[in-house]
Biopython code that builds the backbone (N, CA, C, O; Angstrom):
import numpy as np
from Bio.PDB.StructureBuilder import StructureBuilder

atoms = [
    (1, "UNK", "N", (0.832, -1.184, 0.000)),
    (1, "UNK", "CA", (0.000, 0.000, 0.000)),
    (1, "UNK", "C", (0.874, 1.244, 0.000)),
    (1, "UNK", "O", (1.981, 1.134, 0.526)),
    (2, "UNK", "N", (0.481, 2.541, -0.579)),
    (2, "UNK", "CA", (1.010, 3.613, -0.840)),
    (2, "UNK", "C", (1.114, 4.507, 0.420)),
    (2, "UNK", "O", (0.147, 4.305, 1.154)),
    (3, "UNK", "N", (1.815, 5.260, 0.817)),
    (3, "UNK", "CA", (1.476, 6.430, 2.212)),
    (3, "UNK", "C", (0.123, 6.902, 2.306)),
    (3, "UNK", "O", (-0.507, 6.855, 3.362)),
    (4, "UNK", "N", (-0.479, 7.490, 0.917)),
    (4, "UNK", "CA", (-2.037, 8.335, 1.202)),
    (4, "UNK", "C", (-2.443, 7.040, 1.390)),
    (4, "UNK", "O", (-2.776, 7.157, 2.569)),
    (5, "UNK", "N", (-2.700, 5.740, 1.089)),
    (5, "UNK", "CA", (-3.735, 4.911, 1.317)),
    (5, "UNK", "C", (-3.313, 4.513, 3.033)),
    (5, "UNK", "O", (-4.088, 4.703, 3.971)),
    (6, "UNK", "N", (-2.238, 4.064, 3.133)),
    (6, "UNK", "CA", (-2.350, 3.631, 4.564)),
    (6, "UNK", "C", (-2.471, 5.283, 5.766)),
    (6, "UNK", "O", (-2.393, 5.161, 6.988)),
    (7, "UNK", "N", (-2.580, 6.070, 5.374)),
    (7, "UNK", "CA", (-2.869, 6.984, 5.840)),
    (7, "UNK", "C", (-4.493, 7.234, 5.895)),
    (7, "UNK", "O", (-5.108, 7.560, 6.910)),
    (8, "UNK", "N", (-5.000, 7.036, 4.728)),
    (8, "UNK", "CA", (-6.123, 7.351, 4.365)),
    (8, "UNK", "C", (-7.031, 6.256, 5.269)),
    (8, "UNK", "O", (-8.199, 6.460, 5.600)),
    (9, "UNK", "N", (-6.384, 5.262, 5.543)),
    (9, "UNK", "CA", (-7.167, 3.886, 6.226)),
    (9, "UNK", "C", (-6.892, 4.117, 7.392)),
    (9, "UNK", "O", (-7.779, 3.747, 8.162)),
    (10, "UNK", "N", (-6.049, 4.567, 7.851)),
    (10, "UNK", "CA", (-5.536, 4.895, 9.131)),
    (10, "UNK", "C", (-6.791, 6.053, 9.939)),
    (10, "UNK", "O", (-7.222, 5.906, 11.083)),
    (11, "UNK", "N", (-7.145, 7.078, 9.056)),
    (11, "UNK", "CA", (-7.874, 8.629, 9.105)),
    (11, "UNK", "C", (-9.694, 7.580, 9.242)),
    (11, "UNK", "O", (-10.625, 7.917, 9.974)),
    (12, "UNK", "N", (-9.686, 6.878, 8.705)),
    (12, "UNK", "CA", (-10.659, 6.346, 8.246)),
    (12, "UNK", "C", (-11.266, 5.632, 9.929)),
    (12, "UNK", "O", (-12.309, 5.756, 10.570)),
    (13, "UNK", "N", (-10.134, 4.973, 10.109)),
    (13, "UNK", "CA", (-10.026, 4.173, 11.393)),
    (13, "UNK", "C", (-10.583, 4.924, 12.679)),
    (13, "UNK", "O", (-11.583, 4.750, 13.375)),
    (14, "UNK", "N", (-9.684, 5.700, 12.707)),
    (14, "UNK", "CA", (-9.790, 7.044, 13.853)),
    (14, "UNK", "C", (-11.368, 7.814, 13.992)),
    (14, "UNK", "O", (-11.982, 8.121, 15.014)),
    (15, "UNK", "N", (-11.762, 7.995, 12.480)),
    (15, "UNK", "CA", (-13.152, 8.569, 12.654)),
    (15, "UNK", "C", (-14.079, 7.325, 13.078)),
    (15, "UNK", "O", (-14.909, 7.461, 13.977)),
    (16, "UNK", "N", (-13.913, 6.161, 12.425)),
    (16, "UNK", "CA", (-15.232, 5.020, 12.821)),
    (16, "UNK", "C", (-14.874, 4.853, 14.437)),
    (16, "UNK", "O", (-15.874, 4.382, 14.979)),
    (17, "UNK", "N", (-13.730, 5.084, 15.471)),
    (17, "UNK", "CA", (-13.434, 5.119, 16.394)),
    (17, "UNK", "C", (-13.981, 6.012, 17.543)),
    (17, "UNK", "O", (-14.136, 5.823, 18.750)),
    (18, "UNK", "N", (-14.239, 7.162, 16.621)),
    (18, "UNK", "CA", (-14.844, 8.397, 17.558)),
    (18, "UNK", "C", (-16.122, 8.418, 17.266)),
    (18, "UNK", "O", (-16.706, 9.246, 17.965)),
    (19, "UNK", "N", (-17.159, 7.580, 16.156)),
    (19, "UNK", "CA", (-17.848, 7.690, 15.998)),
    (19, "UNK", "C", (-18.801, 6.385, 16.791)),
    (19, "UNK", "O", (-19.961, 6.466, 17.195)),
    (20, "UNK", "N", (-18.005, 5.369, 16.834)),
    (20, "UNK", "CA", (-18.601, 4.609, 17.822)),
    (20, "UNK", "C", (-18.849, 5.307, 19.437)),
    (20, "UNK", "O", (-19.894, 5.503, 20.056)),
    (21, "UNK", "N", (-17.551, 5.549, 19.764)),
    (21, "UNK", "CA", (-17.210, 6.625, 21.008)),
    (21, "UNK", "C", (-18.518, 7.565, 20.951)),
    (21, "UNK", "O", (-19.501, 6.973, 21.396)),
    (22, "UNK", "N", (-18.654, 8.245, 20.726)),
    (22, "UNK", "CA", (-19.941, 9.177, 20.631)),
    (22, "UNK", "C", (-21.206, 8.356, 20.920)),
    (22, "UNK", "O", (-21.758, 8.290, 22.018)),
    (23, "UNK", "N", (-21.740, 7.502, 19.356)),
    (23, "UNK", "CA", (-22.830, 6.937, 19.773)),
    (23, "UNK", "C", (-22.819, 6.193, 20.973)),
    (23, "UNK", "O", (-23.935, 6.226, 21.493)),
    (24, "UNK", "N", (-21.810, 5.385, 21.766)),
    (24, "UNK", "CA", (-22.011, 4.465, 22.851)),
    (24, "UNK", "C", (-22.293, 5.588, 23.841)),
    (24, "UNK", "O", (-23.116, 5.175, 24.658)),
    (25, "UNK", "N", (-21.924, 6.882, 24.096)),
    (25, "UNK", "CA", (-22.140, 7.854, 25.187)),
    (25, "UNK", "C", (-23.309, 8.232, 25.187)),
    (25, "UNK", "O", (-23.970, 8.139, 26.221)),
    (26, "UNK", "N", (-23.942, 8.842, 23.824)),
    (26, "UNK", "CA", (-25.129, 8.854, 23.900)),
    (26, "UNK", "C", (-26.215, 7.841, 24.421)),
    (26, "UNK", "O", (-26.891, 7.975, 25.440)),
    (27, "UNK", "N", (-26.244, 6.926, 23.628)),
    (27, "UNK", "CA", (-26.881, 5.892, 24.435)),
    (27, "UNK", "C", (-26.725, 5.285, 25.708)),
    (27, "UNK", "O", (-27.573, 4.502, 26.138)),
    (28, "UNK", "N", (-25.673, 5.597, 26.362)),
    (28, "UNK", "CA", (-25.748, 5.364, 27.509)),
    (28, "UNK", "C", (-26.623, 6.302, 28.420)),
    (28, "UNK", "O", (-27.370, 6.041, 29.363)),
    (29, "UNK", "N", (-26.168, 7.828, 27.637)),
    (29, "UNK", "CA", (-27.198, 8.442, 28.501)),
    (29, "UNK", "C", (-28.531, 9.063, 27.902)),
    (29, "UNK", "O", (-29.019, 10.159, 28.178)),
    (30, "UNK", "N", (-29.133, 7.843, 26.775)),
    (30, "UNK", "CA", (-30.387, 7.949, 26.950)),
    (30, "UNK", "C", (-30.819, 6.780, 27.913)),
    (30, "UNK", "O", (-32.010, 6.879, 28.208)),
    (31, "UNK", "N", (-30.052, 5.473, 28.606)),
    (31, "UNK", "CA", (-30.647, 5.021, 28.640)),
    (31, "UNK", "C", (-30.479, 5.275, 30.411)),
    (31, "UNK", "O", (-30.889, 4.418, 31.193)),
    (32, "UNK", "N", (-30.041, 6.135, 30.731)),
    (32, "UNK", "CA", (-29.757, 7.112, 32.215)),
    (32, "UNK", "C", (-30.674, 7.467, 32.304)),
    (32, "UNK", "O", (-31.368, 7.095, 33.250)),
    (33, "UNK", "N", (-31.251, 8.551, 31.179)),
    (33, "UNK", "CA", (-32.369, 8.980, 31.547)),
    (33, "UNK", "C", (-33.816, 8.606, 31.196)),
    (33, "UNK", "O", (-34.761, 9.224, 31.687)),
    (34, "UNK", "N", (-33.969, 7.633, 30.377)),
    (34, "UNK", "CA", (-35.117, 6.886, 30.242)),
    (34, "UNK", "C", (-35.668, 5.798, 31.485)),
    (34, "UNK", "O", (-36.867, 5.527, 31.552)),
    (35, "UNK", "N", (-34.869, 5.327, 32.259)),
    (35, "UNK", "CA", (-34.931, 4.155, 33.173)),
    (35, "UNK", "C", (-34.622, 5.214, 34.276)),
    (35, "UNK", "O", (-35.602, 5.612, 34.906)),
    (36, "UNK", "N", (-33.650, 5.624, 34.534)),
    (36, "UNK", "CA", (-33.353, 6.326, 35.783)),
    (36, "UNK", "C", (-34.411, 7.309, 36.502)),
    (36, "UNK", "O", (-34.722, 7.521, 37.674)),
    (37, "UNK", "N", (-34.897, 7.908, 35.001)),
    (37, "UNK", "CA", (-36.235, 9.321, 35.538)),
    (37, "UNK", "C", (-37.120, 8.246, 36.200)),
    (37, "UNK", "O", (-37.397, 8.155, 37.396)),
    (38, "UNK", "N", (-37.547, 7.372, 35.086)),
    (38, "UNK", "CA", (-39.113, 6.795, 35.683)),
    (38, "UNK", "C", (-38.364, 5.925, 36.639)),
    (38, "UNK", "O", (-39.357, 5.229, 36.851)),
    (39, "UNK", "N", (-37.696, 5.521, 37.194)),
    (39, "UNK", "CA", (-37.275, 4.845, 38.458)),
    (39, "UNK", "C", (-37.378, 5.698, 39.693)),
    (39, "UNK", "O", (-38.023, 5.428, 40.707)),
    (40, "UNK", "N", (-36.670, 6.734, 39.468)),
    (40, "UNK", "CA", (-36.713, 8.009, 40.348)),
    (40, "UNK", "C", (-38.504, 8.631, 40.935)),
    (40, "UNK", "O", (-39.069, 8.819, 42.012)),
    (41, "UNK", "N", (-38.843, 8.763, 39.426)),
    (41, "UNK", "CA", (-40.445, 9.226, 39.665)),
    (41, "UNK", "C", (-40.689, 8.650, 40.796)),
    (41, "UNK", "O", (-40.657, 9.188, 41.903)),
    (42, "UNK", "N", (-41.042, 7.093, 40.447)),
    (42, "UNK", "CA", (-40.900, 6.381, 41.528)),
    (42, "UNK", "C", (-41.155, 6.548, 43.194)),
    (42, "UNK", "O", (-41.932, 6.260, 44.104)),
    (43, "UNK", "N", (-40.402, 6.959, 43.005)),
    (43, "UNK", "CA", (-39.894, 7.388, 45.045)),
    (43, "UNK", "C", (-40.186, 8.683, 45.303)),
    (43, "UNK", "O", (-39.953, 9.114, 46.432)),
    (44, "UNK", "N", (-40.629, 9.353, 44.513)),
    (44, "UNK", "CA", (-41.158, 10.765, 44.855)),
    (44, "UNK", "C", (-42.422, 10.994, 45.621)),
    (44, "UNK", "O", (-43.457, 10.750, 45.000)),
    (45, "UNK", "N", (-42.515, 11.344, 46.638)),
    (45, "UNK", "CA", (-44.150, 11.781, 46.845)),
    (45, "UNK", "C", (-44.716, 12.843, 46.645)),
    (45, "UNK", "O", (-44.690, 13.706, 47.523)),
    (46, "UNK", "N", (-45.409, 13.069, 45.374)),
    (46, "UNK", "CA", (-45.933, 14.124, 44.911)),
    (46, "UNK", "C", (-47.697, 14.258, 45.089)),
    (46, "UNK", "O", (-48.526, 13.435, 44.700)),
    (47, "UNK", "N", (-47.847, 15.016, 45.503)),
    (47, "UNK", "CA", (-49.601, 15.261, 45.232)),
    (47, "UNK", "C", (-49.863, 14.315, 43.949)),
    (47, "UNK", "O", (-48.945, 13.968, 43.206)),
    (48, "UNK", "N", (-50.743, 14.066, 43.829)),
    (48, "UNK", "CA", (-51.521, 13.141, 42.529)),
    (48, "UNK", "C", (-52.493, 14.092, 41.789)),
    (48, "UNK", "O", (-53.332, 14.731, 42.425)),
    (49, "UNK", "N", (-52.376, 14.188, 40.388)),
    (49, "UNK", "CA", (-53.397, 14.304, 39.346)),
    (49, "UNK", "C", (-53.741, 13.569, 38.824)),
    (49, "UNK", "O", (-52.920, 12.972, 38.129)),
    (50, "UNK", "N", (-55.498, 13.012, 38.794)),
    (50, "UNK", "CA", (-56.270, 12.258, 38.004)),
    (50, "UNK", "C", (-55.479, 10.617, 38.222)),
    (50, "UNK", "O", (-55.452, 9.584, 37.554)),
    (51, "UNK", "N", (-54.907, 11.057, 39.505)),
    (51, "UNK", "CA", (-54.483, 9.296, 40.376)),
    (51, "UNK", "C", (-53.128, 9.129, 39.783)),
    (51, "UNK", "O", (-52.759, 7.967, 39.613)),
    (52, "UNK", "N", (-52.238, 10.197, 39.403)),
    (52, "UNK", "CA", (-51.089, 10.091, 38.683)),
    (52, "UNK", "C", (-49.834, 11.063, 39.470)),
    (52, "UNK", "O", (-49.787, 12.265, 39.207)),
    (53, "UNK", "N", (-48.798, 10.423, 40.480)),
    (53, "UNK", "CA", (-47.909, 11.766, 40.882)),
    (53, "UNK", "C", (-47.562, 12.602, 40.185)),
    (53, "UNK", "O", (-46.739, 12.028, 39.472)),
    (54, "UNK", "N", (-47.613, 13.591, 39.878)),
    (54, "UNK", "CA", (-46.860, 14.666, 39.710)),
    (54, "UNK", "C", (-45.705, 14.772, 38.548)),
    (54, "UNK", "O", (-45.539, 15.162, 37.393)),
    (55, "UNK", "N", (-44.841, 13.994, 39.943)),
    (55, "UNK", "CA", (-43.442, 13.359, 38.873)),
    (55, "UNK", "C", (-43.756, 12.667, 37.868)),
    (55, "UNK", "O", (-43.068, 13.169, 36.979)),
    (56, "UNK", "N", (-44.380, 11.788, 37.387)),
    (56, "UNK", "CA", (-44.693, 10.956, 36.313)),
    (56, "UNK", "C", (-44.727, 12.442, 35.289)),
    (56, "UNK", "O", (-43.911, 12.665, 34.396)),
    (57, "UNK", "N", (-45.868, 13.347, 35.674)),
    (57, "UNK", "CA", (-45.895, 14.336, 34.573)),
    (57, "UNK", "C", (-44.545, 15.195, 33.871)),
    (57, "UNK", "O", (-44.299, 15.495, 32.703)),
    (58, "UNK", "N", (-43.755, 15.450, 35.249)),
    (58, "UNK", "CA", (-43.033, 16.188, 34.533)),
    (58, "UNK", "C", (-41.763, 15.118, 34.110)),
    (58, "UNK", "O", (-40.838, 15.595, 33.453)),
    (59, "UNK", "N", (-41.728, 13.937, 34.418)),
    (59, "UNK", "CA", (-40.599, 13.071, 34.013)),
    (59, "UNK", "C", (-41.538, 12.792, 32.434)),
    (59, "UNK", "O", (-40.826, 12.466, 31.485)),
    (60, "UNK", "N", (-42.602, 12.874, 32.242)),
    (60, "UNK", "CA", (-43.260, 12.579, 30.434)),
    (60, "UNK", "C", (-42.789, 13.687, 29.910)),
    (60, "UNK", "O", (-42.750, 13.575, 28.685)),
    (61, "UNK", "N", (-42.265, 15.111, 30.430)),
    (61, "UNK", "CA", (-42.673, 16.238, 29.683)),
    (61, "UNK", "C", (-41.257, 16.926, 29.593)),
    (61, "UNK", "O", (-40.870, 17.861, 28.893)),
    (62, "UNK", "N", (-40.471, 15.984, 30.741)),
    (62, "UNK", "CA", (-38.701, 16.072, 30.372)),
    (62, "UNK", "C", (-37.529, 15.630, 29.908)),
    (62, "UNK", "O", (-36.357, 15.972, 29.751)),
    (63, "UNK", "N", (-38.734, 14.198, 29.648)),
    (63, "UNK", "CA", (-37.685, 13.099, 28.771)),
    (63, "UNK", "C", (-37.636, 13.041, 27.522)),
    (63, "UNK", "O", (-36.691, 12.387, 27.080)),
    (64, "UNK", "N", (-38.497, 13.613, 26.606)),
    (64, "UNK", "CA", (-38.356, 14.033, 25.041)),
    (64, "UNK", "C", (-37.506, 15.553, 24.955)),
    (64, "UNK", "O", (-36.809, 15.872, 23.992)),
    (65, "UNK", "N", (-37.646, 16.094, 25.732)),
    (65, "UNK", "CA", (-36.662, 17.041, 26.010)),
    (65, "UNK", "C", (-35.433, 16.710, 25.765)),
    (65, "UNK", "O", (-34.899, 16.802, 24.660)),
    (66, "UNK", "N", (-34.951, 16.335, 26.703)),
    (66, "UNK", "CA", (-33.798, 15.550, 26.671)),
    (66, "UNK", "C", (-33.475, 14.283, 25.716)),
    (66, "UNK", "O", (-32.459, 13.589, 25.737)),
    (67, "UNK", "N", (-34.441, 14.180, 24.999)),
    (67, "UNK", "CA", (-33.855, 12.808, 23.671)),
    (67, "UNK", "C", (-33.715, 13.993, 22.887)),
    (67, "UNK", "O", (-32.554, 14.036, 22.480)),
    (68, "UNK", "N", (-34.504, 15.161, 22.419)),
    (68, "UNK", "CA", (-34.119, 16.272, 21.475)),
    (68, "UNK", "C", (-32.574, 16.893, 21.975)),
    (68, "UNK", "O", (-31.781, 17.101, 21.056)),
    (69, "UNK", "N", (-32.306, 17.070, 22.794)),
    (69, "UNK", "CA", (-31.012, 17.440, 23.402)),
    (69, "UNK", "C", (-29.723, 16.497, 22.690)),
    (69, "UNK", "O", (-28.640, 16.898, 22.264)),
    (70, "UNK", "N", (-30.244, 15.188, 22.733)),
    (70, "UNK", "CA", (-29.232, 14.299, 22.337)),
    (70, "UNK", "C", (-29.536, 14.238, 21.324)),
    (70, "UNK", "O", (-28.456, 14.018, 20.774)),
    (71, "UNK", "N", (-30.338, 14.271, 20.481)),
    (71, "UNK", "CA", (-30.342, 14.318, 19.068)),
    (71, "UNK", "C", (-29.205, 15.551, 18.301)),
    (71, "UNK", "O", (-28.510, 15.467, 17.289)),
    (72, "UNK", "N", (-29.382, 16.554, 19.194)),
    (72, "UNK", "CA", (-28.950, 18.094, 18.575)),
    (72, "UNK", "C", (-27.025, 17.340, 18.940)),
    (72, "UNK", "O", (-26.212, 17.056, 18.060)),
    (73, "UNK", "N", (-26.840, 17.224, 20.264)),
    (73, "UNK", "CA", (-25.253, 16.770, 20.245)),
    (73, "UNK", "C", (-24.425, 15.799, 19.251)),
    (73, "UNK", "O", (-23.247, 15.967, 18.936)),
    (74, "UNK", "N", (-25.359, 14.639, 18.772)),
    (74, "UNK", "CA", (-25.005, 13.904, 17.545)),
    (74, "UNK", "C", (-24.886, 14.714, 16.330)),
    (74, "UNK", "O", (-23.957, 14.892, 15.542)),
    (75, "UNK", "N", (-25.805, 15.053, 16.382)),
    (75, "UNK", "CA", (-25.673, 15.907, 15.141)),
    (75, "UNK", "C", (-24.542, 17.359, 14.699)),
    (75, "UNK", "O", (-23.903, 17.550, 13.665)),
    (76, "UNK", "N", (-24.605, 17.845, 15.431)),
    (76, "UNK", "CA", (-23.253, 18.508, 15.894)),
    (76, "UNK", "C", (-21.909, 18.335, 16.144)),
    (76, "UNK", "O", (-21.038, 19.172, 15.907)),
    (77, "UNK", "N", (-21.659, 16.651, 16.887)),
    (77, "UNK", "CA", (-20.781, 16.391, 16.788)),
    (77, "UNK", "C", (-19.952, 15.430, 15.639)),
    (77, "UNK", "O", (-18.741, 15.302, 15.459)),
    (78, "UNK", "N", (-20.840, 14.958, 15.105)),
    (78, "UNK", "CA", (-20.863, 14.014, 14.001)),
    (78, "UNK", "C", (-20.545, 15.062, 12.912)),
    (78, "UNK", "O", (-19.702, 14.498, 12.214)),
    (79, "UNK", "N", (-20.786, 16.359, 12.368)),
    (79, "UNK", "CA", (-20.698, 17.225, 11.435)),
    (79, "UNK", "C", (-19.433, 17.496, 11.758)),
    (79, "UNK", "O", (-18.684, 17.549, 10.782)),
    (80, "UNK", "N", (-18.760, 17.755, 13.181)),
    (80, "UNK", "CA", (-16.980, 18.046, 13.357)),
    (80, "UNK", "C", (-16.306, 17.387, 13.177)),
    (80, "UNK", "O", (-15.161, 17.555, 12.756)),
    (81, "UNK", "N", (-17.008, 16.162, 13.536)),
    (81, "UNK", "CA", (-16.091, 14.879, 12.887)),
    (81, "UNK", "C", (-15.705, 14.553, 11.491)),
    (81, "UNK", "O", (-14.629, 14.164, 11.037)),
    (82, "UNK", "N", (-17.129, 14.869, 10.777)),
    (82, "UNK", "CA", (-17.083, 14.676, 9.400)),
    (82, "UNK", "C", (-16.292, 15.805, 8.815)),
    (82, "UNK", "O", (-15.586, 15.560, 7.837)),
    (83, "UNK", "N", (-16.331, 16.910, 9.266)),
    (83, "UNK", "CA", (-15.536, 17.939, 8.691)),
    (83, "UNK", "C", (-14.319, 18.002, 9.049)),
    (83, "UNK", "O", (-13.577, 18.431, 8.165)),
    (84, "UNK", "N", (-13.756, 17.693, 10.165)),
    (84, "UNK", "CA", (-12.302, 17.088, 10.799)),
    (84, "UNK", "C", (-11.497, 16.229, 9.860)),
    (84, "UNK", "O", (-10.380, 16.524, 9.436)),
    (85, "UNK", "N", (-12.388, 14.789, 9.487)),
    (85, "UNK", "CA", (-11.870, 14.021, 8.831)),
    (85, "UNK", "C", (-11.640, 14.316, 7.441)),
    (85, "UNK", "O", (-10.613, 13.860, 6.938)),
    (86, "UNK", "N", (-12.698, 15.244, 6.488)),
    (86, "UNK", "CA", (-12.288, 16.052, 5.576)),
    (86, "UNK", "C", (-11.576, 16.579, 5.473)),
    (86, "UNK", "O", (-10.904, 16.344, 4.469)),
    (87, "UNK", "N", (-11.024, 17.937, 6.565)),
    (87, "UNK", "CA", (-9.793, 18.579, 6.142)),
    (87, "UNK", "C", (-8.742, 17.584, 6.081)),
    (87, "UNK", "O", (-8.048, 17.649, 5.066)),
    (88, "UNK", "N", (-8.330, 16.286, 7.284)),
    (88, "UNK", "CA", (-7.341, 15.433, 7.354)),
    (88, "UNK", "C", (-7.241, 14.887, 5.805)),
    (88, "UNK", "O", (-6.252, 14.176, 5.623)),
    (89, "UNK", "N", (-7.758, 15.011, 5.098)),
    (89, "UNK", "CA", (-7.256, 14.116, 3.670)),
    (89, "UNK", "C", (-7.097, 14.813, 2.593)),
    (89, "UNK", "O", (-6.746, 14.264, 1.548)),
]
sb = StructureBuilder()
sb.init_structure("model")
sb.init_model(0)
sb.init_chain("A")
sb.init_seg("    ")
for serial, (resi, resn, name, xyz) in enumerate(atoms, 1):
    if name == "N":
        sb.init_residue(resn, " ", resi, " ")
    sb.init_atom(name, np.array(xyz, "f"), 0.0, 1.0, " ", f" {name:<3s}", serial, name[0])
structure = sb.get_structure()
């Protein structure tokens, strides 16, 4: 193999590296806050609406929140990456 190619495989390497890296973080912390909120709700004692604590409501009304949050960081970070690995070649 030539320098640009084992370079080029090398550059190649490094991004599928950071790109796993990323997605495994994310998903870890969706899955923090998908299981963890409604676990948490849980143990809260909140007044009840319509036989429902409280917490349940605002853990429904903060956890798409927060998946949009992680949507916006992938996306953001995945574009530096991609543009990182562009200038590198």
């Amino acid at each position: 193999m030539s320098r640009s190619t084992e370079q080029f495989a090398q550059q190649r390497a490094a991004h599928w590296r950071a790109t796993k890296r990323l997605t495994a973080v994310l998903l870890l912390t969706w899955l923090i806050i998908t299981f963890g909120g409604i676990f948490f709700a849980c143990e809260l004692s909140d007044p009840t609406i319509f036989g429902w604590p409280v917490s349940f409501y605002m853990i429904a009304q903060g956890v798409p929140l927060a998946y949009v949050a992680i949507l916006a960081i992938y996306a953001l970070r995945m574009r530096a990456l991609d543009r990182r690995c562009r200038n590198d070649s």
